[in-house]
N, CA, C and O of each residue as an XYZ file, in Angstrom:
692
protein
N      -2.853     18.964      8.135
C      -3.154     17.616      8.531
C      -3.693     17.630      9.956
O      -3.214     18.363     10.821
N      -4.785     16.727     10.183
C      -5.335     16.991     11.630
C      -4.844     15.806     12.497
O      -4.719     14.794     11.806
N      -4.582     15.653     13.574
C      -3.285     15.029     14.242
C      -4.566     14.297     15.663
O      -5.242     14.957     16.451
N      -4.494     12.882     15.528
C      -5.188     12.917     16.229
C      -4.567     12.096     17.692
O      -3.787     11.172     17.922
N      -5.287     12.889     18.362
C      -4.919     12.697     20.137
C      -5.186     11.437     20.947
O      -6.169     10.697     20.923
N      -4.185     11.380     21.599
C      -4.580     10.061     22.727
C      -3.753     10.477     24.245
O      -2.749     11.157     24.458
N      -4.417      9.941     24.893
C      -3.714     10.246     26.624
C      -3.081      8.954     26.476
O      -3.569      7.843     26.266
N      -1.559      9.451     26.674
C      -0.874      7.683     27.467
C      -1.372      7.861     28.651
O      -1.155      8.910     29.256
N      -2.092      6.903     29.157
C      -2.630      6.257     30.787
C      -2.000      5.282     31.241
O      -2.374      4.277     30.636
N      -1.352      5.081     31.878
C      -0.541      3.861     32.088
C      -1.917      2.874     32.942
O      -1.987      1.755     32.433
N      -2.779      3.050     33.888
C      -3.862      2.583     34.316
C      -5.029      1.980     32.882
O      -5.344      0.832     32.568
N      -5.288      2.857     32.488
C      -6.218      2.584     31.526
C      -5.762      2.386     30.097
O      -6.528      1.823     29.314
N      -4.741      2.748     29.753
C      -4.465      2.217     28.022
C      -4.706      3.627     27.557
O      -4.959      4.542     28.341
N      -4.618      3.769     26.253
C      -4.846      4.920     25.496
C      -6.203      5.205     25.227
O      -6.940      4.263     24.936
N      -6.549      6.095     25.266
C      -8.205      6.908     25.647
C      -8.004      7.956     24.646
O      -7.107      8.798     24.699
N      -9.116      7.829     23.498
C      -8.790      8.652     22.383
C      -9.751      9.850     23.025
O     -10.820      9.782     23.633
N      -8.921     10.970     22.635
C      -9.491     12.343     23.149
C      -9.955     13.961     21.808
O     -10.378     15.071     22.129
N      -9.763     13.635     20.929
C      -9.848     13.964     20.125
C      -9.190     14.402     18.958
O      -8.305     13.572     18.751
N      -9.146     15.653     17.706
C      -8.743     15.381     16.663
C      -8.009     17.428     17.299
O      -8.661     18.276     17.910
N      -6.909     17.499     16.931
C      -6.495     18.800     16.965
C      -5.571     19.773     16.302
O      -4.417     19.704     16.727
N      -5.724     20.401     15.643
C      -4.524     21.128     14.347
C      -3.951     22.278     14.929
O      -3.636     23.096     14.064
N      -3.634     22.735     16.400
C      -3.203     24.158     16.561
C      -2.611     24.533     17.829
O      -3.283     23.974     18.695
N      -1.717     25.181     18.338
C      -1.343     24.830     19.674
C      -2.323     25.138     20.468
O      -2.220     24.753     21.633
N      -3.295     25.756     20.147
C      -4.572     26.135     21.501
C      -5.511     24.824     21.768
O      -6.037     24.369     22.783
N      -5.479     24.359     20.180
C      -6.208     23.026     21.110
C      -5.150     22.170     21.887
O      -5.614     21.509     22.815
N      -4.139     22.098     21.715
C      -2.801     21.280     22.934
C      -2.990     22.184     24.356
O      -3.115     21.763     25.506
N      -2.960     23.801     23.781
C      -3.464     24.438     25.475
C      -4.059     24.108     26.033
O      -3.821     24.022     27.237
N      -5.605     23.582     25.294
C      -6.330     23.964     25.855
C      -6.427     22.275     26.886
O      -6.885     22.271     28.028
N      -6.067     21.388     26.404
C      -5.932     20.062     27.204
C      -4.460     20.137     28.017
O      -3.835     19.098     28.232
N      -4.175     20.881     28.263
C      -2.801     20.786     28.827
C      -1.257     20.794     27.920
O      -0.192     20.701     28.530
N      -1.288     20.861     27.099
C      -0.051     20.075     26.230
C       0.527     21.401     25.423
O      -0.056     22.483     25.347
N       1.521     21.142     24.967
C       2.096     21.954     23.824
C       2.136     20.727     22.319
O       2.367     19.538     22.101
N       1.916     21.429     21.904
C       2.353     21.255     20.175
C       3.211     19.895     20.300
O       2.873     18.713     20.237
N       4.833     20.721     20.564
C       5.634     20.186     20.464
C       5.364     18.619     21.286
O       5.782     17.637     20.673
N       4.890     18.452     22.226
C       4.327     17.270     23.022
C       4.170     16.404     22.422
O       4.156     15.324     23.012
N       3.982     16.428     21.014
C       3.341     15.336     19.914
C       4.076     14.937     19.252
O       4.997     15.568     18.732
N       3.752     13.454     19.092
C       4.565     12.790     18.266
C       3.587     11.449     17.317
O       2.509     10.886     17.506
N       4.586     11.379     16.345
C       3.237     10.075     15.493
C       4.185      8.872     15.770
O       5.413      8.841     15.686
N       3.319      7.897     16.117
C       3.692      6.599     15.979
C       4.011      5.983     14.815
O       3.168      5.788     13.939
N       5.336      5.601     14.704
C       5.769      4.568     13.175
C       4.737      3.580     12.982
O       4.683      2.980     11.909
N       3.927      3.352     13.890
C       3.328      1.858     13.790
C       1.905      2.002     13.405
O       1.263      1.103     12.862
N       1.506      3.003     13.666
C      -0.114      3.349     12.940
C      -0.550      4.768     12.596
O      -1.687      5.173     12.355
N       0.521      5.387     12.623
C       0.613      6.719     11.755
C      -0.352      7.328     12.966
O      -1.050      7.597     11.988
N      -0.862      7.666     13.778
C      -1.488      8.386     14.951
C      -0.228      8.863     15.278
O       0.920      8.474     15.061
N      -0.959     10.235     16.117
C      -0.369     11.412     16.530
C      -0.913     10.674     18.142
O      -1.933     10.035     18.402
N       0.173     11.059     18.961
C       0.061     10.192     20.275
C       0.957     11.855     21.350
O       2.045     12.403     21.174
N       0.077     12.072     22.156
C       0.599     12.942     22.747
C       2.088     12.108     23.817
O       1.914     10.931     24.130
N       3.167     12.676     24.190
C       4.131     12.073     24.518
C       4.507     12.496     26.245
O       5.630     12.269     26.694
N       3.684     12.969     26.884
C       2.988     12.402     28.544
C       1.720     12.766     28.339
O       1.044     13.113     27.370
N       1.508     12.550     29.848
C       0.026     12.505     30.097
C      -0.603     13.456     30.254
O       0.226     14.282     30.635
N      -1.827     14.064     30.209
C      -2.259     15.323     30.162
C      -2.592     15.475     31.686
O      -3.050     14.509     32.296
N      -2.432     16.333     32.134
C      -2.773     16.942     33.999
C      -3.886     16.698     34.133
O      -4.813     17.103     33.431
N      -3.943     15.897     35.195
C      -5.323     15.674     35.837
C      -5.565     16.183     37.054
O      -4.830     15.988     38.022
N      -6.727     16.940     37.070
C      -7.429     18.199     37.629
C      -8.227     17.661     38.862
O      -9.147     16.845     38.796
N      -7.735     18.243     39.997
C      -8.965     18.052     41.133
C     -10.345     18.375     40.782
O     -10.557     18.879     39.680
N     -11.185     18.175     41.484
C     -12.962     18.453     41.359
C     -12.791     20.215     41.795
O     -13.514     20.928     41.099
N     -12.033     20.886     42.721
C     -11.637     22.001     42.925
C     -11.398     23.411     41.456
O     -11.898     24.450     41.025
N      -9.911     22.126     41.152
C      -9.469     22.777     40.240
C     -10.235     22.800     38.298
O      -9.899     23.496     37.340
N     -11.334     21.698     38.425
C     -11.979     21.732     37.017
C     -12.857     22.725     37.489
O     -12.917     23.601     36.626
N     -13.678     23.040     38.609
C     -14.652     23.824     38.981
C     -14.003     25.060     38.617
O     -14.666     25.683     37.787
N     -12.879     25.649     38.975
C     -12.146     27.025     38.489
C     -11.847     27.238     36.969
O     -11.848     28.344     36.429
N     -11.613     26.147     36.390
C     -11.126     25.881     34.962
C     -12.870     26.244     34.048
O     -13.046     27.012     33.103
N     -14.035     25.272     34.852
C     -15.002     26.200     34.264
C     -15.422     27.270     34.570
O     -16.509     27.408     34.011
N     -15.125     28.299     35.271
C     -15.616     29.613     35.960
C     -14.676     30.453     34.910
O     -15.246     31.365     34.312
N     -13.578     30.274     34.690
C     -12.892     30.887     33.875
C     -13.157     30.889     32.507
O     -12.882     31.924     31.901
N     -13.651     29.914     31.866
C     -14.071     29.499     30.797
C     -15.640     30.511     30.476
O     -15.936     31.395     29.672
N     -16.418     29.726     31.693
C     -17.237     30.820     31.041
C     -17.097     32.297     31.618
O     -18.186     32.861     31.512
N     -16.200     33.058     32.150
C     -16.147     34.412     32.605
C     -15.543     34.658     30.785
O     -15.817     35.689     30.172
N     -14.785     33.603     30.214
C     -14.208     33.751     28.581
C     -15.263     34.062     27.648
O     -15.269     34.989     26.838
N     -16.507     32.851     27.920
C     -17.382     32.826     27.203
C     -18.221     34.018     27.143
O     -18.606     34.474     26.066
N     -18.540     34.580     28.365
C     -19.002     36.140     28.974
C     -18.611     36.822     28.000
O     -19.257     37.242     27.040
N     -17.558     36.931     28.248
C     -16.451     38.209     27.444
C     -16.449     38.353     26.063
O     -16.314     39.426     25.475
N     -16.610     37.201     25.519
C     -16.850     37.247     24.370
C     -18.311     37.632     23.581
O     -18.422     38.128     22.460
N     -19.431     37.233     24.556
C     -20.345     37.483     24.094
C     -20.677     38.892     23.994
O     -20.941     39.389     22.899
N     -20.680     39.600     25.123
C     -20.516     41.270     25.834
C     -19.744     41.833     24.934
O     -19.965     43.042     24.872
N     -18.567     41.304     23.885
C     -17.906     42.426     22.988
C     -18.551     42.489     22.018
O     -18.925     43.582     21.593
N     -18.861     41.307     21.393
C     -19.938     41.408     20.620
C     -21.051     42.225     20.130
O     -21.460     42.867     19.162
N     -21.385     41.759     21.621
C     -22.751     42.693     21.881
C     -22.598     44.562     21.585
O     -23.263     45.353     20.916
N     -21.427     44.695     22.426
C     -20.791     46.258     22.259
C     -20.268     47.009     21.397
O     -20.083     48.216     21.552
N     -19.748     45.815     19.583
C     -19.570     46.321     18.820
C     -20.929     46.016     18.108
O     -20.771     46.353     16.934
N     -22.231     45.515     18.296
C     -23.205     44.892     16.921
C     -23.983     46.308     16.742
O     -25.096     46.173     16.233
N     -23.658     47.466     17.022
C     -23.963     48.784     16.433
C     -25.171     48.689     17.206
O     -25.601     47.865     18.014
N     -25.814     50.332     16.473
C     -27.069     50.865     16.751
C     -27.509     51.180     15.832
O     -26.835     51.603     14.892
N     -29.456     51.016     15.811
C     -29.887     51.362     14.419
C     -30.714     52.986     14.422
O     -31.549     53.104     15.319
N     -30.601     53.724     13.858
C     -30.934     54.982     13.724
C     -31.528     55.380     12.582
O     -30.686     55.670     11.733
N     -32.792     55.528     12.171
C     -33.701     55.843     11.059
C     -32.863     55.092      9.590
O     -32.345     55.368      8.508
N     -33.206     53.942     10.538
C     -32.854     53.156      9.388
C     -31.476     52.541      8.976
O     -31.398     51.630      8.151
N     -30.331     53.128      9.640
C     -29.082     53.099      9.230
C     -28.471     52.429     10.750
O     -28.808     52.683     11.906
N     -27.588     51.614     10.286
C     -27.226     50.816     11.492
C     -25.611     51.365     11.340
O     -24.975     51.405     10.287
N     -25.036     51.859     12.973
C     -24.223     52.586     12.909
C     -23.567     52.057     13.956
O     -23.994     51.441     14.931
N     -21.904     52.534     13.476
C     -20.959     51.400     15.107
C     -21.138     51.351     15.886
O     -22.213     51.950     15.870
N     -20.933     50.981     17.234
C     -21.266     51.515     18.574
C     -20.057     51.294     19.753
O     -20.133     51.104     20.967
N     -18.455     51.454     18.448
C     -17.902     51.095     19.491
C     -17.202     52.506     20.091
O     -18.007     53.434     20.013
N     -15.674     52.975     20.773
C     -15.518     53.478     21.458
C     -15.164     54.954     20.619
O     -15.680     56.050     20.835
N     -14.190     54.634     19.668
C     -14.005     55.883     18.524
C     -15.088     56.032     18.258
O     -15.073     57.263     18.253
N     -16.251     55.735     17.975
C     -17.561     56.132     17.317
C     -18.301     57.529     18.193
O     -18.837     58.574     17.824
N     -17.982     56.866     19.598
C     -18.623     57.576     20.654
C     -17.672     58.982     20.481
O     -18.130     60.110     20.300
N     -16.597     58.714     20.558
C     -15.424     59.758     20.639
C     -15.459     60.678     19.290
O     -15.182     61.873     19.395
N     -15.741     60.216     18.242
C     -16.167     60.683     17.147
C     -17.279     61.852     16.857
O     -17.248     62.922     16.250
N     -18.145     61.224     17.489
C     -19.035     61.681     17.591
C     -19.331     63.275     18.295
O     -19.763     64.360     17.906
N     -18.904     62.777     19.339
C     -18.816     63.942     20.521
C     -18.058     64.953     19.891
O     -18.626     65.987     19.537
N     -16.251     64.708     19.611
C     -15.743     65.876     18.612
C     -16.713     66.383     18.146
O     -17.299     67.213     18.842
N     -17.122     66.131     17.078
C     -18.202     66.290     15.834
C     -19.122     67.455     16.338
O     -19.069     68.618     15.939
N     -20.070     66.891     17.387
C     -21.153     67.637     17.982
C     -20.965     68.619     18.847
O     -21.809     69.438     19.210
N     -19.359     68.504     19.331
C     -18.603     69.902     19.934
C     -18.282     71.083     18.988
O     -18.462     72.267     19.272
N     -17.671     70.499     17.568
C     -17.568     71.730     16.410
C     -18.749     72.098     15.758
O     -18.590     73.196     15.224
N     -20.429     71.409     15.488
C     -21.277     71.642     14.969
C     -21.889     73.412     15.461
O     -21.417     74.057     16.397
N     -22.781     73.782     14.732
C     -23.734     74.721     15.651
C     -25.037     74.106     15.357
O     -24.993     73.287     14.438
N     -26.392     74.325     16.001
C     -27.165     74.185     15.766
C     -28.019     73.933     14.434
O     -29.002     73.200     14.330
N     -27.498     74.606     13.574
C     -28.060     74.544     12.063
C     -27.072     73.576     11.253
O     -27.424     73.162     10.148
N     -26.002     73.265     11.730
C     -25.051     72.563     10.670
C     -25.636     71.266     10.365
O     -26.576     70.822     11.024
N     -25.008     70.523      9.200
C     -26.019     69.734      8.571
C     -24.469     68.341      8.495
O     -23.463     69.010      8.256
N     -24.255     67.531      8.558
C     -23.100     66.755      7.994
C     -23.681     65.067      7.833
O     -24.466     64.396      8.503
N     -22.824     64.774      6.536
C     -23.255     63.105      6.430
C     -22.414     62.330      7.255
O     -21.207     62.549      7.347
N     -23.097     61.291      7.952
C     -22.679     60.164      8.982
C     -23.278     59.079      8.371
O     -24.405     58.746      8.002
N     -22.017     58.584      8.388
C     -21.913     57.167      8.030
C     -22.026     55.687      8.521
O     -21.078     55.238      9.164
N     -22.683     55.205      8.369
C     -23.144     53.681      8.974
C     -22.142     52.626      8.242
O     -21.397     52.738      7.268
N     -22.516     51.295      9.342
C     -21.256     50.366      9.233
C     -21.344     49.926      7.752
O     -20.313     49.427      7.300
N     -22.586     50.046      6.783
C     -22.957     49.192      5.507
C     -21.948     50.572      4.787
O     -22.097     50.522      3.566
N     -21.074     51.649      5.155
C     -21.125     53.039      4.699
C     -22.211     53.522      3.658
O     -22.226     53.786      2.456
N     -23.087     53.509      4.675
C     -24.731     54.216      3.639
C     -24.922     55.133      5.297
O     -24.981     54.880      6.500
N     -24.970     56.631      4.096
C     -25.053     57.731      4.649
C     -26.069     58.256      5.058
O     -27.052     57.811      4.465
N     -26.358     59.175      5.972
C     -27.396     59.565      6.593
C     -27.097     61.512      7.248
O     -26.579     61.986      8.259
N     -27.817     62.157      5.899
C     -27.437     63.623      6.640
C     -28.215     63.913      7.668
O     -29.442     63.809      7.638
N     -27.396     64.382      8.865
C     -27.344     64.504     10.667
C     -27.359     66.094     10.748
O     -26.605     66.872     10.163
N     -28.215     66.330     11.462
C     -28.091     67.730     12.680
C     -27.229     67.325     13.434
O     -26.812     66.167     13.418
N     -26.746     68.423     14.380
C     -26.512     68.078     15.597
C     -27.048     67.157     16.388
O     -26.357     66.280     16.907
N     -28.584     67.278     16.599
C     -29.565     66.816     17.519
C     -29.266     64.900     16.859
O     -29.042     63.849     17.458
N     -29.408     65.230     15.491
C     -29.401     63.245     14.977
C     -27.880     62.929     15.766
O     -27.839     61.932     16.485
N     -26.796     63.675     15.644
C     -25.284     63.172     16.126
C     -25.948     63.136     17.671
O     -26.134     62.039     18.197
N     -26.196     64.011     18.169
C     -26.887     63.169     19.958
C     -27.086     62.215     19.935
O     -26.487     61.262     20.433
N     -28.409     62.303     19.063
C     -29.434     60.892     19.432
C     -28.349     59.510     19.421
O     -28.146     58.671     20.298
N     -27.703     59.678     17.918
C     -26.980     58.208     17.747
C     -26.151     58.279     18.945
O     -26.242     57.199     19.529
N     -25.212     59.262     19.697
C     -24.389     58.831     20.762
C     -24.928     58.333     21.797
O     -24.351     57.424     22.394
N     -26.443     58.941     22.329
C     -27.306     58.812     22.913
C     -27.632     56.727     22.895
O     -27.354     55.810     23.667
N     -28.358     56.842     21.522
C     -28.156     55.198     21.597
C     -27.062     54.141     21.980
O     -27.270     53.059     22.528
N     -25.515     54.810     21.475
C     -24.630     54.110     21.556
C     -24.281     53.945     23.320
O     -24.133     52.780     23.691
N     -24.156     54.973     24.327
C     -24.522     55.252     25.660
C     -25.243     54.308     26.308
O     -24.717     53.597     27.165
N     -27.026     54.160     25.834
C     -27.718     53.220     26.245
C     -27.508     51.763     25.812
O     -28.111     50.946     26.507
N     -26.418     51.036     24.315
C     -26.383     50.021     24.798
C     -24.879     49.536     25.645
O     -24.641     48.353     25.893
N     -23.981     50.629     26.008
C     -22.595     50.219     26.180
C     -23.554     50.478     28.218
O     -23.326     49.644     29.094
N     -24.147     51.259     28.386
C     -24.756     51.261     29.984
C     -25.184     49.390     30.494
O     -24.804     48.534     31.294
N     -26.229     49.587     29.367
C     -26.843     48.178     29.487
C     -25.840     46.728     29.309
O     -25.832     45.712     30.004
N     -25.114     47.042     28.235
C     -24.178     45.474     28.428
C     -23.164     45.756     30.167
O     -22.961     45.111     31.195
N     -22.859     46.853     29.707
C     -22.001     47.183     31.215
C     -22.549     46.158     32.759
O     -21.994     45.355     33.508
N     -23.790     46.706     32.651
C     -24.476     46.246     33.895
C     -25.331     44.659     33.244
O     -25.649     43.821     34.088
N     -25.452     44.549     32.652
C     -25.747     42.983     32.407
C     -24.318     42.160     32.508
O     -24.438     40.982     32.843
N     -23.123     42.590     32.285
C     -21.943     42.049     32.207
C     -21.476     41.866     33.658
O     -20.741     40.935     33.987
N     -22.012     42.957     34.661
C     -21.601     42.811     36.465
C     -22.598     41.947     36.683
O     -22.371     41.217     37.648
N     -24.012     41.686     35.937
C     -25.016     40.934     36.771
C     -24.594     39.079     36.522
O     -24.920     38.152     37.264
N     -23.905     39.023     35.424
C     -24.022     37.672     34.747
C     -21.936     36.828     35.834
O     -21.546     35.736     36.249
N     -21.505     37.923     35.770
C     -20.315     37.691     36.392
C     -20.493     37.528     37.910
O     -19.764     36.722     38.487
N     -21.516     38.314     38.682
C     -21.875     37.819     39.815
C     -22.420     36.824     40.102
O     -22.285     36.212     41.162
N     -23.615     36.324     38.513
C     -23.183     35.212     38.665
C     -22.751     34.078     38.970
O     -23.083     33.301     39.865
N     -21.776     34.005     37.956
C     -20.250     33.122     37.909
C     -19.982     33.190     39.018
O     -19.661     32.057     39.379
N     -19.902     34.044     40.013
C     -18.945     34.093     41.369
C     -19.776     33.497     42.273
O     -19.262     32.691     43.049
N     -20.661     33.662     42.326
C     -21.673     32.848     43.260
C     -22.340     31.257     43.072
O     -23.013     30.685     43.930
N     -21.916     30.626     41.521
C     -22.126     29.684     41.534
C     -21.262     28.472     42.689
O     -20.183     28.734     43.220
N     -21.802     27.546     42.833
C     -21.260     26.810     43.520
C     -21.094     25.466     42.761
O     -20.860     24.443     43.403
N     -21.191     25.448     41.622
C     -20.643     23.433     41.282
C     -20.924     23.997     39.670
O     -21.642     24.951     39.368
N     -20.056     23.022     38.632
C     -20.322     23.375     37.150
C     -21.501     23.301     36.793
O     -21.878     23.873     35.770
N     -22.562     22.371     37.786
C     -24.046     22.454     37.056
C     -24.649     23.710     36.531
O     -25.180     24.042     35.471
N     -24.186     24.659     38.408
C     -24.879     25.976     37.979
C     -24.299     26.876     37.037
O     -24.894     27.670     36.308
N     -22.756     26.613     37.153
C     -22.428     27.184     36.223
C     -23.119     26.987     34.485
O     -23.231     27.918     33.687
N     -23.394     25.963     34.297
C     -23.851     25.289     32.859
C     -25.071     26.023     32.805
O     -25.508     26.358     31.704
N     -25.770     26.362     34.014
C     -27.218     26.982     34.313
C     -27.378     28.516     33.644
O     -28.326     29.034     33.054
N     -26.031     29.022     33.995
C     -26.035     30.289     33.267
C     -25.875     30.662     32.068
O     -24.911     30.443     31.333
N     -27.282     31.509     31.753
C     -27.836     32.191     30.645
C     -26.772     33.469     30.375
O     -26.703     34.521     31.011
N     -25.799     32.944     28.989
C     -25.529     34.561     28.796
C     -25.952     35.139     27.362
O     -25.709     34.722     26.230
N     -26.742     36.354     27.860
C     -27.458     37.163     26.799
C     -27.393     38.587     26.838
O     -27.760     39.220     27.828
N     -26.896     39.174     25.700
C     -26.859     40.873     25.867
C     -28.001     41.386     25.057
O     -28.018     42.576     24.742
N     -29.254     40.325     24.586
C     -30.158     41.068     23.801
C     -30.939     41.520     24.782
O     -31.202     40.912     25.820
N     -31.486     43.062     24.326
C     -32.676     43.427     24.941
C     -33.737     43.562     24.752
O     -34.484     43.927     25.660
């Protein structure tokens, strides 16, 4: 059942704030769960105080954090959406790399082995193909790395939520 929200304001009356089913949306406005209660009188879910109200200071930090969240999320993304290698699109996350390397430490030069992509559609590898793919995986975990310090410097240097709103985050290359 989706429980819907109101600020008691004692100034302004009740100010509907939206519809929420989970304690993160109560986090995320200030509140817990438990905070809630329904009114006998019109079946609404009525939060039971008021939600914290934020200096111009403190919303400015609340969005810097938010999007350093939003960052983060995009950048993992980015760090697991693989690499494509003659055709075969292959993980690119940290066991892969580690995988790999084992692998190309026990090979010799002539050994031949199937590697497997995220669709598991196989691809028989030399040594030299197990490089290359670590090789790729290297160049995009380098590149989000340093797009991830450039976009967070950023964040740190903005000065008001506009600019913050201003910032572009993108790990395509």
């Amino acid at each position: 059942m989706i429980k819907y929200c109101f600020i008691k304001d004692e100034e302004s009356g009740l100010v509907q704030l939206g519809a929420g089913c989970s304690d993160e949306y109560y986090e995320a406005i200030g509140m817990k769960q438990r905070d809630v209660e329904q009114s006998e009188k019109d079946y609404q879910w009525y939060l039971t105080e008021k939600c914290p109200h934020y200096t111009e200071e403190e919303k400015f930090e609340i969005a810097k954090q938010n999007k350093i969240a939003e960052n983060d999320e995009i950048r993992d993304t980015a760090l697991l959406s693989g690499v494509l290698y003659q055709n075969v699109l292959f993980d690119s996350d940290t066991d892969q790399k580690v995988n790999l390397l084992a692998t190309v430490n026990m090979m010799s030069d002539e050994d031949t082995i199937t590697w497997y992509g995220m669709d598991n559609k196989g691809l028989l590898c030399t040594k030299s193909d197990l490089m290359a793919i670590g090789g790729l995986i290297t160049e995009l975990h380098s590149y989000c790395w340093g797009m991830n310090a450039y976009i967070k410097e950023q964040i740190a240097n903005a000065g008001s939520i506009e600019e913050l709103e201003q910032i572009k985050i993108s790990y395509e290359q």
